[in-house]
DOSE-681452 format. One record per residue (C-alpha): residue number from 0; residue in three letters; chain; x, z, y. Coordinates in steps of 0.5 Angstrom, whole numbers, plus 500, padded with zeros to 3 digits. Example, Ala and Ser with C-alpha at 12.3 -4.5 7.8 and 13.67 -1.06 7.14 Angstrom:
+------+------+-------+-----+-----+-----+
| resi | resn | chain |  xx |  zz |  yy |
+------+------+-------+-----+-----+-----+
|    0 |  ALA |     A | 525 | 516 | 491 |
|    1 |  SER |     A | 527 | 514 | 498 |
+------+------+-------+-----+-----+-----+
// end
This chain:
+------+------+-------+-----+-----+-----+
| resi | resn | chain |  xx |  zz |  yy |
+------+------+-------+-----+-----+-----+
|    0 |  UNK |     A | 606 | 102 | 585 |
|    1 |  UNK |     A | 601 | 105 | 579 |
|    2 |  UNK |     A | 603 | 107 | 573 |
|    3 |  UNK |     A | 600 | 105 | 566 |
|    4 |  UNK |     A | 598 | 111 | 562 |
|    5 |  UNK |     A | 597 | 109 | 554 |
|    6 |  UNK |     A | 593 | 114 | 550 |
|    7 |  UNK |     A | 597 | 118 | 545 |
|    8 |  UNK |     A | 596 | 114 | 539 |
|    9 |  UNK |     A | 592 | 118 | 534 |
|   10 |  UNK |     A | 587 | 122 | 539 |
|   11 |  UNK |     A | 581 | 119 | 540 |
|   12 |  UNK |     A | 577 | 117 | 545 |
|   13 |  UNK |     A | 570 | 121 | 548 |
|   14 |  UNK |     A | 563 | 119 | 545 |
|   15 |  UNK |     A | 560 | 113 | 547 |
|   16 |  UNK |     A | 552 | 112 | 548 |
|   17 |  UNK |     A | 551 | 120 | 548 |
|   18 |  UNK |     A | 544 | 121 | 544 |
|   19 |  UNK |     A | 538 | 125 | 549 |
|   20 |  UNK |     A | 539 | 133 | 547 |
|   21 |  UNK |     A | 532 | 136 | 543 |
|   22 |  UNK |     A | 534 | 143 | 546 |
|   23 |  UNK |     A | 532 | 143 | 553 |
|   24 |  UNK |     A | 537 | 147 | 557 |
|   25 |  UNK |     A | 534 | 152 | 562 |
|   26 |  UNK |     A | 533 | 149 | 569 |
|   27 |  UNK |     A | 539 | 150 | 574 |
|   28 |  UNK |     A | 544 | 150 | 568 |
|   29 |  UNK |     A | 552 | 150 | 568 |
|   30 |  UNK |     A | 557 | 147 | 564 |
|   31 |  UNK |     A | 561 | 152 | 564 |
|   32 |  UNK |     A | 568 | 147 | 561 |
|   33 |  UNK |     A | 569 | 140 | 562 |
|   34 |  UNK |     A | 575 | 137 | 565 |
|   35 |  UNK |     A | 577 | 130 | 569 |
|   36 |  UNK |     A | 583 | 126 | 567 |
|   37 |  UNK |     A | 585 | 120 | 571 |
|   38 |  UNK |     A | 583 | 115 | 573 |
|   39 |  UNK |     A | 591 | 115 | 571 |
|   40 |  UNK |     A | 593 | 109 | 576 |
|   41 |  UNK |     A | 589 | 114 | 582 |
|   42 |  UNK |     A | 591 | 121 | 579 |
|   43 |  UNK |     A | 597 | 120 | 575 |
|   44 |  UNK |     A | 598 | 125 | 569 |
|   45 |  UNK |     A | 605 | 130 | 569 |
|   46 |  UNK |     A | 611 | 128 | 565 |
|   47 |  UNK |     A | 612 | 134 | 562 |
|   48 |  UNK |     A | 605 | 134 | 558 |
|   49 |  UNK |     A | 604 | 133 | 550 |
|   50 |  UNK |     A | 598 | 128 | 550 |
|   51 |  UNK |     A | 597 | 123 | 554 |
|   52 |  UNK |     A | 588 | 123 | 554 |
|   53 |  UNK |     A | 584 | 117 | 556 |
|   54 |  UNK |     A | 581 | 116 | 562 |
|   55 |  UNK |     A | 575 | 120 | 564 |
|   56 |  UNK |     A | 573 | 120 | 571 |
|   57 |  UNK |     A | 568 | 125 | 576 |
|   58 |  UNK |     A | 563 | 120 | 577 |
|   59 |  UNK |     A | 563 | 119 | 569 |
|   60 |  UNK |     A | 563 | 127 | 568 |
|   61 |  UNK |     A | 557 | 128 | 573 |
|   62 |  UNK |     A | 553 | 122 | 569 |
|   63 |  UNK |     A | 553 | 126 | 563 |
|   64 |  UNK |     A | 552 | 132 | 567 |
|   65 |  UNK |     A | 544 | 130 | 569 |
|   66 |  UNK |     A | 544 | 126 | 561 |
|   67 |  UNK |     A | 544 | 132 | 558 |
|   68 |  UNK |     A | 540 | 135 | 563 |
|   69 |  UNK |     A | 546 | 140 | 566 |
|   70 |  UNK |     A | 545 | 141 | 573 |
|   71 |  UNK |     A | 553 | 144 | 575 |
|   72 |  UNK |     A | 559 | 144 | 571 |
|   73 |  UNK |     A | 566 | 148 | 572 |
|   74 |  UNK |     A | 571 | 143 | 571 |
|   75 |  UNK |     A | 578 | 146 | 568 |
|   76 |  UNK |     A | 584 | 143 | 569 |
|   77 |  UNK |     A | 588 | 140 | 563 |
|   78 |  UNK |     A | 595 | 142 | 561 |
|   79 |  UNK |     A | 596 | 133 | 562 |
|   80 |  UNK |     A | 595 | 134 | 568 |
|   81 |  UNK |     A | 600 | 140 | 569 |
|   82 |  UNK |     A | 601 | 143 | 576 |
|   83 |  UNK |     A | 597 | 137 | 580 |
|   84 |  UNK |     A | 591 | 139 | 581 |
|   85 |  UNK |     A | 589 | 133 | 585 |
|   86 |  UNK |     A | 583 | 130 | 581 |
|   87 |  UNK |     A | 581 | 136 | 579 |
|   88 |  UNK |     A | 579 | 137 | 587 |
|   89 |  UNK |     A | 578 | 131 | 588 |
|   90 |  UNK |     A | 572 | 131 | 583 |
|   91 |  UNK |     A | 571 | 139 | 587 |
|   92 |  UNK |     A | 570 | 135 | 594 |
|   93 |  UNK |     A | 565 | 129 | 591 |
|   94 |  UNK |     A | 560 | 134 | 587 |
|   95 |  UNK |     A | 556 | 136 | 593 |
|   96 |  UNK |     A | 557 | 143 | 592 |
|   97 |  UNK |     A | 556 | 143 | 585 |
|   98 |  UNK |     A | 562 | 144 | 581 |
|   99 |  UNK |     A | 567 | 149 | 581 |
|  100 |  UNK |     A | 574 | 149 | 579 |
|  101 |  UNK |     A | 579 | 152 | 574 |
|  102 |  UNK |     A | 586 | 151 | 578 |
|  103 |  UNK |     A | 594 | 151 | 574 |
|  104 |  UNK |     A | 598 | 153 | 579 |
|  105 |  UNK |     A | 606 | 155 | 580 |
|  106 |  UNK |     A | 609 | 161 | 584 |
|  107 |  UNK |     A | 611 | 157 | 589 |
|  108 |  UNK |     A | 604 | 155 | 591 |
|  109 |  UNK |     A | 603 | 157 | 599 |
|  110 |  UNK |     A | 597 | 162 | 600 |
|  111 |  UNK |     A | 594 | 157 | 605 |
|  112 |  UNK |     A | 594 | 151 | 599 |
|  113 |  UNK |     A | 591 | 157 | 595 |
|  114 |  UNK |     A | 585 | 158 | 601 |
|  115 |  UNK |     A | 584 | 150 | 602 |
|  116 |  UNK |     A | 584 | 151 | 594 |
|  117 |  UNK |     A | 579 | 156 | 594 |
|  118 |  UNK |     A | 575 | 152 | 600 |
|  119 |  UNK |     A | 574 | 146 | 595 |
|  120 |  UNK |     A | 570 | 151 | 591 |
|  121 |  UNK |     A | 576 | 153 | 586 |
|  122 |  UNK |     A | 575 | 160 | 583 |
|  123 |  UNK |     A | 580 | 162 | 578 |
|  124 |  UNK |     A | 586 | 160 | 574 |
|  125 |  UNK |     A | 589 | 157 | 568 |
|  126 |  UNK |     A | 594 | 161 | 564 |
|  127 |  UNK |     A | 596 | 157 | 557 |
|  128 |  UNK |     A | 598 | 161 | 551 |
|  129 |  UNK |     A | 597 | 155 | 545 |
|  130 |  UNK |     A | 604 | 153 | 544 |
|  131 |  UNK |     A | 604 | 146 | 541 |
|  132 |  UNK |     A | 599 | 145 | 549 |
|  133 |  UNK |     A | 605 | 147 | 554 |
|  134 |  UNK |     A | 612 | 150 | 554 |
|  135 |  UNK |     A | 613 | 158 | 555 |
|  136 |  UNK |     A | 612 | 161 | 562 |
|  137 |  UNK |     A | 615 | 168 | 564 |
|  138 |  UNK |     A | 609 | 173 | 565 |
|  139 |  UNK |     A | 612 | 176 | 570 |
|  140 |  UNK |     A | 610 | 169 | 574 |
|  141 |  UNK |     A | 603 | 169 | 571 |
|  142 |  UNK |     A | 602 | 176 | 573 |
|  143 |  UNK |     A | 605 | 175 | 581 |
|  144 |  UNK |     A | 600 | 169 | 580 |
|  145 |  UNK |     A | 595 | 173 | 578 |
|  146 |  UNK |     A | 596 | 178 | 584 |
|  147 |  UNK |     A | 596 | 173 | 589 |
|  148 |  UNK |     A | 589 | 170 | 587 |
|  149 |  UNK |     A | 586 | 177 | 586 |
|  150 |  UNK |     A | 584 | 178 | 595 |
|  151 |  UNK |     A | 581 | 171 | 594 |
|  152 |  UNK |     A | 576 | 173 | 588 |
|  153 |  UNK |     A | 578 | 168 | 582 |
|  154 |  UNK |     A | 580 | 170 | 576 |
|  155 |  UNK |     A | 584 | 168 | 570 |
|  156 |  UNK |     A | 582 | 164 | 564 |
|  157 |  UNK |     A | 586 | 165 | 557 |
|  158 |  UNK |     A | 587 | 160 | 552 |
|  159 |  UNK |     A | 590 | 161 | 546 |
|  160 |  UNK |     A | 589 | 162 | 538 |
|  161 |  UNK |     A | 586 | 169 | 534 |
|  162 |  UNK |     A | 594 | 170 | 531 |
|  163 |  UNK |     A | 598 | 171 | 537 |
|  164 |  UNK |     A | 592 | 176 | 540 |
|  165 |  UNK |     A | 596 | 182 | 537 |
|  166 |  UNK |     A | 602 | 181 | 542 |
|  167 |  UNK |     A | 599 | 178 | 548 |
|  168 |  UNK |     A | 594 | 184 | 547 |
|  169 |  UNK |     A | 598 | 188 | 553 |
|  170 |  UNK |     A | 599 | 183 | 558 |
|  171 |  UNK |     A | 592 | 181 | 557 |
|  172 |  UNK |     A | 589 | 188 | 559 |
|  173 |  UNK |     A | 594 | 189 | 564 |
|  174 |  UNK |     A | 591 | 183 | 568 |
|  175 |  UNK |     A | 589 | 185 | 574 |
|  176 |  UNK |     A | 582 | 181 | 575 |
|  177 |  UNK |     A | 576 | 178 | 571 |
|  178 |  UNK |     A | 579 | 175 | 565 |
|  179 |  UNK |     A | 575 | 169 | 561 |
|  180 |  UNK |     A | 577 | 167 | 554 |
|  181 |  UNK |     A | 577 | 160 | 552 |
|  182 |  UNK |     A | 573 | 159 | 546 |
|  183 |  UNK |     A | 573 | 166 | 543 |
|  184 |  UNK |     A | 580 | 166 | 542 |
|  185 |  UNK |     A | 580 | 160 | 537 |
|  186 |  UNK |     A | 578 | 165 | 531 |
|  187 |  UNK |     A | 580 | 162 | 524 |
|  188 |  UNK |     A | 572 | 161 | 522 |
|  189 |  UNK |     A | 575 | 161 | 514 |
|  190 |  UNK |     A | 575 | 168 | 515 |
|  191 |  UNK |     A | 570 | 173 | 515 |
|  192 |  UNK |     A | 566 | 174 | 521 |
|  193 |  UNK |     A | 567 | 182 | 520 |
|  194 |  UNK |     A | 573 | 182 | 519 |
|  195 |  UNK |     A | 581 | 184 | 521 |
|  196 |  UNK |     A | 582 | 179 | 526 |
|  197 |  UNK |     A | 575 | 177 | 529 |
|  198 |  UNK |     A | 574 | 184 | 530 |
|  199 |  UNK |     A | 580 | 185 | 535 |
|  200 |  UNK |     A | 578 | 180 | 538 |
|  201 |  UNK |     A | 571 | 184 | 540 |
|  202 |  UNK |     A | 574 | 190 | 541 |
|  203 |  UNK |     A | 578 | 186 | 546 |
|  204 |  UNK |     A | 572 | 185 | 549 |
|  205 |  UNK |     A | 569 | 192 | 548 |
|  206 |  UNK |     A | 574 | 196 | 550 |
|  207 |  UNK |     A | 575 | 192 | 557 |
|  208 |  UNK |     A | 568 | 190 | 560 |
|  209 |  UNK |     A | 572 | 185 | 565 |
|  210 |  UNK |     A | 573 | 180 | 560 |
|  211 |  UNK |     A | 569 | 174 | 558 |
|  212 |  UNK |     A | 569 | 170 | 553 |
|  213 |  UNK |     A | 566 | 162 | 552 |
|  214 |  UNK |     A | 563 | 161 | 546 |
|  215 |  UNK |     A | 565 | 154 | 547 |
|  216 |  UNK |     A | 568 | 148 | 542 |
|  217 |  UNK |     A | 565 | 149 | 536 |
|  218 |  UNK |     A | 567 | 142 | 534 |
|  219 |  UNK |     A | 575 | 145 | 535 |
|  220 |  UNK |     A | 573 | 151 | 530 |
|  221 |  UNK |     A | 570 | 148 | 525 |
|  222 |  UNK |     A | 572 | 147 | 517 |
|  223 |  UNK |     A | 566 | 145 | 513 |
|  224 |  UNK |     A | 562 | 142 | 519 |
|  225 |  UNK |     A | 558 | 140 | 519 |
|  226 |  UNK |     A | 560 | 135 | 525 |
|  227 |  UNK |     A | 555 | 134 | 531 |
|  228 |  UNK |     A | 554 | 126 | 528 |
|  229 |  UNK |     A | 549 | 122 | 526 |
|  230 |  UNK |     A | 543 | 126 | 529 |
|  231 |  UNK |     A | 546 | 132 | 525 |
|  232 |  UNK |     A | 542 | 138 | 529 |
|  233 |  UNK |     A | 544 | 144 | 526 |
|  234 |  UNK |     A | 552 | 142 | 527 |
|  235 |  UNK |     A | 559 | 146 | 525 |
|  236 |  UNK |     A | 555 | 152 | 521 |
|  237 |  UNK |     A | 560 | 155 | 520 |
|  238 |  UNK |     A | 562 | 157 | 527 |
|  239 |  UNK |     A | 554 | 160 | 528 |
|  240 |  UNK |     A | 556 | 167 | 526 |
|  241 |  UNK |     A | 563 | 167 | 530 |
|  242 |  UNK |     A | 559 | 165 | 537 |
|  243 |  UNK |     A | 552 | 168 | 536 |
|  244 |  UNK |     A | 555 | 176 | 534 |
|  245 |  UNK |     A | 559 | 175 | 542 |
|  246 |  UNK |     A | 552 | 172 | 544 |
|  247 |  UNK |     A | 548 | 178 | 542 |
|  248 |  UNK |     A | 554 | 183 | 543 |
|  249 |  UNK |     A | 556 | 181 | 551 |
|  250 |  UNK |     A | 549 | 178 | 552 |
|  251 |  UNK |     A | 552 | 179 | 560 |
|  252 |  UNK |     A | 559 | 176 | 558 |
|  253 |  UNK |     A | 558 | 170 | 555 |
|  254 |  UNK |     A | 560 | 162 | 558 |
|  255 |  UNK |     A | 558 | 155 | 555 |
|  256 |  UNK |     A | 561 | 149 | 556 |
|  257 |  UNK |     A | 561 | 142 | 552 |
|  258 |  UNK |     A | 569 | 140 | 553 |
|  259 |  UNK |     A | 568 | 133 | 555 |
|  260 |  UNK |     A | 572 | 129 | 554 |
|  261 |  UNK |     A | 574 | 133 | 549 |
|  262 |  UNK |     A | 582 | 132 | 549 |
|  263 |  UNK |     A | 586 | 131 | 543 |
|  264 |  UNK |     A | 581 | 131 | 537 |
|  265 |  UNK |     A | 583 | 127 | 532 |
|  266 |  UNK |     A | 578 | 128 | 526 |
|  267 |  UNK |     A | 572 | 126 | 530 |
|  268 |  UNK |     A | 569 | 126 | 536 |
|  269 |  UNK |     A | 562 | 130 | 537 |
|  270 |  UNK |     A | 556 | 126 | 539 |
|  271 |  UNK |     A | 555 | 132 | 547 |
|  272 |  UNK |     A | 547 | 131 | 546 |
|  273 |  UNK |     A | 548 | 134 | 539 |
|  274 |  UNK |     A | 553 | 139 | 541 |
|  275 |  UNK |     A | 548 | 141 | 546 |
|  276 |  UNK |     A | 543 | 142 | 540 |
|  277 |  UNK |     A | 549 | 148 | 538 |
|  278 |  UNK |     A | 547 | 153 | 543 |
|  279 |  UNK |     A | 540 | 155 | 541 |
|  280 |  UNK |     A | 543 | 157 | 534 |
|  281 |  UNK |     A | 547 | 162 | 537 |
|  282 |  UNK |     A | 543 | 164 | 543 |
|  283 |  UNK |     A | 537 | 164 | 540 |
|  284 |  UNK |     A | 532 | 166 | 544 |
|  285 |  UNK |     A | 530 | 165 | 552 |
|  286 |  UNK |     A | 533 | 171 | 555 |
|  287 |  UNK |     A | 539 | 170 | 551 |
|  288 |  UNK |     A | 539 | 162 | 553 |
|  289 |  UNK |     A | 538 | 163 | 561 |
|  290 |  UNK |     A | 544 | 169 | 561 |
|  291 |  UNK |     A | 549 | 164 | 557 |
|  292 |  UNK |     A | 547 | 157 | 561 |
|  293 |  UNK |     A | 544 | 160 | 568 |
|  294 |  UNK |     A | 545 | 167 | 570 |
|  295 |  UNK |     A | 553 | 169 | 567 |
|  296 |  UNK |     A | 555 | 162 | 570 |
|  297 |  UNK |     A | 552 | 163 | 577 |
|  298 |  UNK |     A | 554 | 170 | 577 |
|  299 |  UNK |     A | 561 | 168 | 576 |
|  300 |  UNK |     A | 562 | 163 | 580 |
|  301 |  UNK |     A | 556 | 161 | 585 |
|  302 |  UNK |     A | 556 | 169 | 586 |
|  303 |  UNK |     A | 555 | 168 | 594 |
|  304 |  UNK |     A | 548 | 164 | 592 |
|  305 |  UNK |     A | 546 | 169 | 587 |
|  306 |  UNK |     A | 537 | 170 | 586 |
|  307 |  UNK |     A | 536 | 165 | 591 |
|  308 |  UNK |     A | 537 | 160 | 587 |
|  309 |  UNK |     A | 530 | 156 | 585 |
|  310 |  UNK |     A | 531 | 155 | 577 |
|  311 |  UNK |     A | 527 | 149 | 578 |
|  312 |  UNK |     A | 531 | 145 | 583 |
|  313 |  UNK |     A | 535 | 140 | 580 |
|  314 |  UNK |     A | 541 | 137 | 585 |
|  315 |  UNK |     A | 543 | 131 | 584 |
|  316 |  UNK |     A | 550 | 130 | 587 |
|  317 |  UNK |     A | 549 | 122 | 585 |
|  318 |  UNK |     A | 544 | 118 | 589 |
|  319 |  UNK |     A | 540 | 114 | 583 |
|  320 |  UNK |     A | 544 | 109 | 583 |
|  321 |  UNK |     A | 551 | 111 | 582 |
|  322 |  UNK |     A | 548 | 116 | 577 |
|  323 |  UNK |     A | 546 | 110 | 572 |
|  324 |  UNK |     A | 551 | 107 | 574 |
|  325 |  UNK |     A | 555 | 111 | 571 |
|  326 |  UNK |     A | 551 | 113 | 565 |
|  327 |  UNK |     A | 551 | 106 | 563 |
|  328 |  UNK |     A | 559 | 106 | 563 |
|  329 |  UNK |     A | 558 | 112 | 558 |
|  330 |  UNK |     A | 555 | 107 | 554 |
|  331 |  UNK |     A | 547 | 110 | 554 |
|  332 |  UNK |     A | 542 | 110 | 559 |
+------+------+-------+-----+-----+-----+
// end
């Protein structure tokens, strides 16, 4: 019998009608951070979660993907779904080999779900460090993890908040493997962008060449704004000079992704067309776009394909129809 979800009460739902972005991303583009929630009658979400999201389904992450002129996505599996990584794959399976995956995983997975993960195009997991998202788990588990996945190639992203580096700070540097930062750290952007606790996260990245960092969610970050809305083009000011010191620091080190459906906002949810007009503020010339949108994303996890790759294809994993289909269902096109 299917379950029925209700939304947690106060987090709003994902942008209707998204506008067309006038920054024109690079061909052959990935957003690098976007996740798949539900359908929660078909993928039901875990009982140990602490919101409840709306539905946002694969075919709806994919319509939105070629509206923005995106040509493959890395989708991140979210704490609501915990453990069960069954949409996530399911979406892996449909893209066309378009989409990889950031899987959450316990020590008791097999190394042959492990494989067949990896053979549906997952490449890395998940550990969540941001307390009011997950509950504690032992990072001797998170090591053990980190191990087994090592043979396969994956890496590990992080996620957690700017005041809690200093005692993750060990952990992190004792990872075996390429290590991808959520959103810079979550930094406090009413803080100076020189100062004490940004400047450890750079020399997080400085002093360790094997991390990366997501230059991703200023809309998460942002204090003053002003928000990505009403065809604000020049969006969440005071989050531009966080990003574009990592941008123009780790130039080969940096990530981007839109955060669609953009879970568990409640000040306001950002208009993605305009989200994409950010990244030309903190990338602002060609060679620095292309590095953060096309060659860093490919690099990482479409290495097996590596200059082969034509710049000017476009690959649709949608037939026209169901592409349009789908928008409409967003709300545009």
């Amino acid at each position: 019998m299917a379950v029925k979800f209700e939304k947690t009460s106060g987090w709003l739902d994902w942008y209707q009608g998204p506008s067309k972005p006038r920054f024109q991303v690079p061909p052959g583009s990935v957003d690098a951070h976007c996740h798949v929630f539900g359908p929660g009658e078909r993928f039901p979400f875990a009982p140990e979660r602490k919101y409840t999201p709306c539905d946002a389904s694969r075919e709806q992450l994919v319509a939105l993907r070629d509206h923005l002129g995106f040509s493959r996505n890395v989708i991140v599996q979210a704490t609501c779904h915990g453990a069960d990584n069954a949409a996530l794959l399911d979406a892996l399976q449909h893209s066309g080999g378009m989409a990889r995956g950031i899987v959450t995983v316990r020590r008791s997975i097999t190394d042959r779900e492990l494989q067949d993960m990896h053979q549906a195009g997952v490449r890395g997991v998940r550990f969540n460090f941001v307390k009011r998202l997950v509950d504690f788990t032992p990072r001797d588990e998170l090591m053990e993890i980190a191990a087994r996945i090592a043979p396969l190639g994956w890496h590990v992203v992080i996620y957690f908040e700017a005041v809690d580096l200093p005692e993750l700070w060990d952990f992190f540097t004792a990872l075996p493997a390429t290590v991808v930062v959520d959103h810079m750290g979550r930094p406090d952007v009413t803080k100076p962008v020189d100062g004490e606790e940004f400047e450890l996260f750079v020399k997080f990245m400085r002093d360790h060449p094997n991390v990366w960092s997501k230059v991703s969610c200023p809309e998460r970050l942002s204090v003053s704004g002003p928000p990505a809305l009403d065809g604000e083009r020049n969006a969440y000011r005071d989050v531009v000079p966080f990003a574009r010191r990592i941008v123009e620091t780790f130039p080969d080190r940096v990530l981007w992704g839109t955060d669609w459906p953009h879970p568990n906002l409640k000040h306001h949810m950002p208009d993605d067309g305009l989200l994409v007009d950010f990244i030309p503020h903190i990338a602002v010339s060609p060679e620095l776009q292309r590095k953060l949108l096309v060659d860093n994303p490919m690099r990482l996890y479409w290495p097996e394909e590596g200059q082969n790759m034509s710049p000017h294809v476009h690959i649709r994993s949608l037939p026209p129809e169901g592409a349009s289909a789908s928008l409409r269902r967003l709300g545009g096109g």
